[in-house]
C-alpha positions in Angstrom: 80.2 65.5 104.2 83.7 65.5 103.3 86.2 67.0 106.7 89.0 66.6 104.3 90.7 70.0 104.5 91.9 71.0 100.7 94.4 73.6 100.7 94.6 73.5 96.7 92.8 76.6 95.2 89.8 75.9 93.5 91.5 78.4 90.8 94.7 78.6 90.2 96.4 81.6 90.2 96.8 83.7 87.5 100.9 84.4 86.2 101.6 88.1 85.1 101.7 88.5 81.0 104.1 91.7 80.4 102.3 91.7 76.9 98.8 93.1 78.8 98.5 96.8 79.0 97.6 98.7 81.4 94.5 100.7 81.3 93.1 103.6 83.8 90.3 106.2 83.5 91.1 109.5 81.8 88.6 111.1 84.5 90.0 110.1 87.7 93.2 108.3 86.4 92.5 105.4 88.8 93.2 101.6 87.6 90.8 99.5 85.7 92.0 96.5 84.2 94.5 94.6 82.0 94.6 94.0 78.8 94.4 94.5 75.2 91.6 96.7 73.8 91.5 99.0 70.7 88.7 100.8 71.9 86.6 101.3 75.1 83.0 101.7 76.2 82.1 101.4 79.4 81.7 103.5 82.3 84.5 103.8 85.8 84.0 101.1 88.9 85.2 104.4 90.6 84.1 107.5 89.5 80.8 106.2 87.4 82.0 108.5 84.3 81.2 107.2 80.8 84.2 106.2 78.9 84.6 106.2 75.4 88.1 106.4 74.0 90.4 104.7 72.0 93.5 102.6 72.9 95.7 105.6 72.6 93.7 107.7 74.8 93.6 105.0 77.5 97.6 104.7 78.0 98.9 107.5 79.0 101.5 107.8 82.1 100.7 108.6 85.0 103.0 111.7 85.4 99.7 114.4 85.2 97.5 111.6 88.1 96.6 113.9 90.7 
């Protein structure tokens, strides 16, 4: 066994790409990923609500988030 201490990450870390969108549930308006989709099936890590909507459905602001 190797005592050698590597402080290098195994992966690296990841820089931010301003061209990735923002996505969050239109149930409970809470964050799910980054990226770029044109449409979206899958159902919220947080309120376990199906989604099925389309990019423009997906991107709204956050002004009416509760």
């Amino acid at each position: 066994m190797n005592d050698n201490k590597n402080t290098d990450p195994i992966v690296p870390a990841m820089k931010s790409d301003p061209a990735l969108k923002e996505y969050r549930c239109p149930h409970c308006r809470k964050f799910l990923f980054k990226g770029n989709v044109k449409k979206l099936n899958m159902v919220c890590h947080h309120c376990h609500e199906m989604i099925i909507e389309d990019e423009s459905e997906l991107i709204k602001p956050e002004i009416d988030a509760i």
